[in-house]
C-alpha positions in Angstrom: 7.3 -35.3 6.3 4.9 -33.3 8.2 7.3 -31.0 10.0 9.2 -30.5 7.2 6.0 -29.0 5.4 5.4 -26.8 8.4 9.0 -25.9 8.4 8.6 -24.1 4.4 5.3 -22.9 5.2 6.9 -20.9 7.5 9.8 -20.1 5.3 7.5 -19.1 2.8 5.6 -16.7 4.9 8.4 -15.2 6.0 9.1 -14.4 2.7 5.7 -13.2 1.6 5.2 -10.7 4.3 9.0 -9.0 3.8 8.3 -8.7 0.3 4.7 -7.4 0.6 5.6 -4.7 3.1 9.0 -4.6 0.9 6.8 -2.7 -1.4 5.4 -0.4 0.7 8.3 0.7 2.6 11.4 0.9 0.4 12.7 3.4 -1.9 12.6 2.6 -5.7 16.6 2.3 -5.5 16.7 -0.5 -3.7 14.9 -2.6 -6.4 15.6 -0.5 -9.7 18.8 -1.0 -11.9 20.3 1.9 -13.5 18.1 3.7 -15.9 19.0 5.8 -19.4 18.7 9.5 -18.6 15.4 10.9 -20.9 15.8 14.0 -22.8 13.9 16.1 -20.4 12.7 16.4 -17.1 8.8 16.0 -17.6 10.0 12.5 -19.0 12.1 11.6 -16.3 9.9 11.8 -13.7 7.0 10.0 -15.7 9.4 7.2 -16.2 10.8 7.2 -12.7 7.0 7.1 -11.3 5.6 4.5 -13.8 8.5 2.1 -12.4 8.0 2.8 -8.9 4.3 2.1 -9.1 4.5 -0.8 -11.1 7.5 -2.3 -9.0 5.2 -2.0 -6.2 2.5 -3.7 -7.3 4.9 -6.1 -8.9 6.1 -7.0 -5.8 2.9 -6.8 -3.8 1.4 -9.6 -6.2 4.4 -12.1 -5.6 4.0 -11.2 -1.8 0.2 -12.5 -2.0 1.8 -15.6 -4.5 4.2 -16.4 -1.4 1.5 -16.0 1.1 -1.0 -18.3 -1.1 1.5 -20.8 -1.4 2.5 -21.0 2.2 -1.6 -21.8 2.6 -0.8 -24.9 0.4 2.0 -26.1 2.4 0.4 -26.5 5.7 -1.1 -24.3 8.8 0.7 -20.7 8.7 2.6 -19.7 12.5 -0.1 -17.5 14.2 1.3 -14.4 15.6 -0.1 -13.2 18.9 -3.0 -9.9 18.5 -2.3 -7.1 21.2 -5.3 -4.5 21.4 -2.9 -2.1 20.2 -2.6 -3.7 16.5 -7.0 -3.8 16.4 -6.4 -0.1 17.5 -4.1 0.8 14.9 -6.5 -0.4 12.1 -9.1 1.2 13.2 -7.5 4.1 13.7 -5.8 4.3 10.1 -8.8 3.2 8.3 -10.6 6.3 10.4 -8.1 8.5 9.1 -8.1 7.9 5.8 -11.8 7.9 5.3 -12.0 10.9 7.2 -9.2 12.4 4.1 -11.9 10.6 1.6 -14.5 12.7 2.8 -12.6 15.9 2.3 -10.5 14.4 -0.8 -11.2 17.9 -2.9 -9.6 19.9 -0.2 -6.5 17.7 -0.3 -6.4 18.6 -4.1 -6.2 21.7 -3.8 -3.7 21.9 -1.5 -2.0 19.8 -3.9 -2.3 22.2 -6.7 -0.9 24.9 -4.6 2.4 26.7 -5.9 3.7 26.0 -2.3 2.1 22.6 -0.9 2.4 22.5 2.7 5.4 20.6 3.5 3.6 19.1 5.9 1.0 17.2 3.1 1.0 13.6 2.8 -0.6 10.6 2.3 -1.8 8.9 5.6 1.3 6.7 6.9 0.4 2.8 6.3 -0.4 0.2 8.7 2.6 -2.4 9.1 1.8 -5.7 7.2 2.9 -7.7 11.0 0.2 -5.8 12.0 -2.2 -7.2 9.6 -0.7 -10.7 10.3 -1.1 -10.6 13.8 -5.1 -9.8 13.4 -5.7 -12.5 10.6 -6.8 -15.1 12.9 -9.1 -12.4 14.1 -10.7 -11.6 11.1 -14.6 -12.5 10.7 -17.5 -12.1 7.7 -18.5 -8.3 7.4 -22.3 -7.4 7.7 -23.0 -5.9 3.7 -19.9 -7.4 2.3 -21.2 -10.8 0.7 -17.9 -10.7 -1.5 -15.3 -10.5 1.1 -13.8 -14.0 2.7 -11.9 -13.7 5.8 -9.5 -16.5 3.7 -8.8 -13.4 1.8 -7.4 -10.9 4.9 -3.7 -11.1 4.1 -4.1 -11.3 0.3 -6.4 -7.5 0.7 -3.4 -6.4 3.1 -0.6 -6.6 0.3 -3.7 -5.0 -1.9 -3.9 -2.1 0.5 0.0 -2.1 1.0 0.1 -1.7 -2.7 -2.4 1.2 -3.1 -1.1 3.0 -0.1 2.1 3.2 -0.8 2.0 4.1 -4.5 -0.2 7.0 -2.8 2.0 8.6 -1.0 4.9 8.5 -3.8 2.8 10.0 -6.4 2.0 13.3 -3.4 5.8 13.4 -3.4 6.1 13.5 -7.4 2.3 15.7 -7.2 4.1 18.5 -4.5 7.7 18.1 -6.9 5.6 18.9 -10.4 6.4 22.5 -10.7 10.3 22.2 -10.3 12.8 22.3 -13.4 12.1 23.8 -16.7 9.6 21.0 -17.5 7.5 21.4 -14.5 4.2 22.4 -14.9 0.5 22.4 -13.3 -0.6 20.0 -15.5 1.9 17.7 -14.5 1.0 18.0 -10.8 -2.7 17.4 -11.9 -1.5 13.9 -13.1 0.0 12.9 -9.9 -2.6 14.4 -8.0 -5.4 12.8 -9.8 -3.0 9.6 -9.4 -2.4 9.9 -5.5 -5.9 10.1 -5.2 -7.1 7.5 -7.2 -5.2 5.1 -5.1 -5.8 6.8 -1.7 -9.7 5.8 -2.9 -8.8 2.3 -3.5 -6.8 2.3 -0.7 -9.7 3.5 1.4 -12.2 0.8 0.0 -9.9 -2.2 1.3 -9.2 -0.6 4.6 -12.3 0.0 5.9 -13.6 -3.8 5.1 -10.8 -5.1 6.9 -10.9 -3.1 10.0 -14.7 -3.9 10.2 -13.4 -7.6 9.5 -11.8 -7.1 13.1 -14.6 -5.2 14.8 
């Protein structure tokens, strides 16, 4: 019956948008059994930050899976826009292109034998946030390939990025501890963190322009 459709599209949803943001937000022992102990340090951490990524993104795909599905089912529960989630967007997708454009300086502070404590990747926006600005969402002017169908599905994409970001500057500013530390192994993460801050930066900016 109708309702009942409605009823576990909703469900579904639900479930989409606490895994997507699931995978931003929590800490790789929430999701990760136990895990044999490597013979050395440099090991350890590779394997610890090869799972993390990929359980992100692991999680980030079923999230846009549960969301595409929900589509299916019937018309998705629209959530209410306040000015302050547009403004909070706008304002992250600012910030991080404004780290883009000064990405070698972040590097090196990176590479430093005593990173700021203060260093990190740009905080995320909330996936509610992108929820609540979905029915908002509009072509982009230069952007023939983007769908505003697509909004939610880029927001688990950008969820993903950003958040495998700003583990790999935790593992980057960690690299030189322990016998097995070493620059080169900060290099790795650094050359990680940024490669998804990048990524992270391309999806952003389309869809706070999407909301423009």
């Amino acid at each position: 019956r109708p309702s009942a459709f409605l009823s576990q599209s909703a469900v579904m949803l639900r479930l989409a948008c606490l895994v997507a943001w699931a995978a931003a937000i929590l800490p790789a022992s929430a999701f990760l059994g136990p895990v044999a102990v490597p013979l050395t340090r440099r090991s350890a951490v590779m394997t610890w930050a090869n799972h993390h990524v990929d359980r992100r993104r692991t999680l980030a795909d079923l999230g846009r899976g549960l969301a595409g599905g929900a589509s299916l089912l019937g018309a998705r529960p629209a959530l209410a826009a306040q000015p302050d989630d547009k403004l909070a967007l706008v304002a992250s997708a600012a910030e991080l292109g404004k780290l883009i454009d000064n990405i070698e300086a972040f590097k090196l502070s990176l590479m430093l034998p005593d990173p700021p404590t203060t260093l990190a990747a740009p905080r995320a926006v909330s996936f509610t946030t992108f929820q609540k600005l979905e029915s908002k969402a509009k072509p982009v002017a230069g952007k023939a390939d983007y769908d505003p169908e697509d909004f939610l599905e880029m927001a688990a994409d950008y969820a993903s990025h950003a958040g495998a970001a700003r583990d790999l500057v935790k593992l980057a500013k960690l690299g030189r501890q322990g016998e097995q530390g070493s620059e080169e192994l900060v290099k790795v993460y650094a050359d990680r963190a940024i490669n998804e801050l990048k990524q992270a930066n391309e999806i952003i900016q389309v869809l706070a322009l999407s909301v423009q």
